[in-house]
C-alpha positions in Angstrom: 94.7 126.6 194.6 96.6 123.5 193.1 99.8 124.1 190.9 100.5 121.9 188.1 104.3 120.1 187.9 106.8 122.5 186.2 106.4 121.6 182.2 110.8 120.5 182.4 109.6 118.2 185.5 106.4 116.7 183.6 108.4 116.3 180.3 111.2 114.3 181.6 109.1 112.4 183.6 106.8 111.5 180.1 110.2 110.9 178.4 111.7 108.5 181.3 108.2 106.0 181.0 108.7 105.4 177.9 112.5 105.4 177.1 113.2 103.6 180.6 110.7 101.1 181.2 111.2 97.1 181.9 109.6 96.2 178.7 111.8 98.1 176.7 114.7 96.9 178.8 113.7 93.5 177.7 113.7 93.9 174.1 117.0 95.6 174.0 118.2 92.4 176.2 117.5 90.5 172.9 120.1 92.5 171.0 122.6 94.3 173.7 124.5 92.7 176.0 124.1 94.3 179.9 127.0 96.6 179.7 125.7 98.2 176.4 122.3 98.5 178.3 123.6 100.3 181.2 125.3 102.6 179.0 121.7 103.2 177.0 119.8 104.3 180.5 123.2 106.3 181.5 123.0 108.6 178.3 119.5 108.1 177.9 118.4 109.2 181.7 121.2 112.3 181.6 119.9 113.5 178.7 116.5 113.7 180.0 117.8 115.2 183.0 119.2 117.8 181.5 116.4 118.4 179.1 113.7 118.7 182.4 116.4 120.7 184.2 116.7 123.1 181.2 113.0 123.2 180.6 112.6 124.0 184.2 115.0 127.0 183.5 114.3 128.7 180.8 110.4 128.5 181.1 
């Protein structure tokens, strides 16, 4: 019998695409400078972290 992907796991993962993807990268190139750009993915990919993580726990 297959499992599916906890729902934390297969939400962050959905977030992460979308939020840290090349192409959106490249358009905030056009107004950021790099530094402020690392700083996005930092928060952006903890906060998804710790939203699959607590997903992952409480369901």
């Amino acid at each position: 019998m297959a499992r599916a992907p906890p729902l934390g796991t297969t939400l962050a993962f959905m977030m992460s695409v979308i939020a840290l993807s090349l192409p959106e990268m490249l358009i905030l190139r056009k107004v950021l400078k790099l530094p402020l750009i690392a700083t996005f993915a930092g928060v952006v990919g903890s906060g998804i972290l710790l939203v699959g993580f607590l997903f992952n726990a409480i369901l």
